[in-house]
C-alpha positions in Angstrom: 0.0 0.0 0.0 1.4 3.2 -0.7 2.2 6.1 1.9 -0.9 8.8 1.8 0.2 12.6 0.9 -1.1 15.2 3.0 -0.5 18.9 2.4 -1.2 21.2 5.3 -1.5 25.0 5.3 0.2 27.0 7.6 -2.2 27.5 10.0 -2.7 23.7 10.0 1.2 23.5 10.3 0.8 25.9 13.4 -1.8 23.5 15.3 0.1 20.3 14.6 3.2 21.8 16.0 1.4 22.9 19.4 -0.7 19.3 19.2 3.3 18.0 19.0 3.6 19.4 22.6 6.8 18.2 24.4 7.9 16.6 21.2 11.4 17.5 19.6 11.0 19.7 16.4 13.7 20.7 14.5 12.8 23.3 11.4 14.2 26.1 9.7 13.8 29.2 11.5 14.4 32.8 10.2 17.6 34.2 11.7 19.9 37.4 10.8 22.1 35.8 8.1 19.1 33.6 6.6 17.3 30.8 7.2 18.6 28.0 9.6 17.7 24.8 11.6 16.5 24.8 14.9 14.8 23.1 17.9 11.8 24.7 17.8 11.6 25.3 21.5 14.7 26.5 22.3 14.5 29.4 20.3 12.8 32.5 21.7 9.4 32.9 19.6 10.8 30.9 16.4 9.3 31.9 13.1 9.5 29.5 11.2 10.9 30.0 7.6 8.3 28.9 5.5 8.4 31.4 2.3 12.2 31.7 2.2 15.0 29.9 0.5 16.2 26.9 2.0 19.1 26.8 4.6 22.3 26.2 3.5 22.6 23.2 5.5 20.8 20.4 5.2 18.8 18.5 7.3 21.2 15.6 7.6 24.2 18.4 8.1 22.4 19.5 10.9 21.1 16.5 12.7 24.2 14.7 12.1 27.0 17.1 11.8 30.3 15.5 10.0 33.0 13.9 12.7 36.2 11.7 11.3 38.7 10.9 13.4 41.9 12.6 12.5 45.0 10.7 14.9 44.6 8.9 18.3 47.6 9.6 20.6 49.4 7.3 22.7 52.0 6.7 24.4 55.0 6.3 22.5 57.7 6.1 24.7 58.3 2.4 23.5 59.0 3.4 20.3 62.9 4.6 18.9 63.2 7.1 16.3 65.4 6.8 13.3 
């Protein structure tokens, strides 16, 4: 069975996010230098970005920011230099 598209307008977005209640939200938000992420509740009354162009960072960017391991240190005390 295929998934069922729903479209919502935006005062249909703005009662499913308060019927979320202590959910985690995450959307883009308008800030100074353009539209970015954010938890919804931790920013001081978020607007969300709805008519703007898209963040520069991606959902995944943001949720799951890049981390690579670059060099472990150990001890190398037992080792001799040539």
């Amino acid at each position: 069975m295929a998934p069922k598209t729903v479209y919502l307008s935006e005062d249909g977005l703005a009662r499913l996010l308060k019927a979320l209640g202590e959910a985690e939200v995450y959307a883009p938000v308008r800030r100074e230098r353009g539209p970015a992420f954010a938890r919804l509740d931790k920013v001081a009354e978020a607007e969300l970005a709805l008519r703007q162009p898209r963040p520069s960072a991606s959902p995944k960017a943001f949720l799951l920011p890049a981390r690579e391991r670059v060099a472990v240190y150990t001890d190398i005390s037992h080792l001799t230099l040539r």
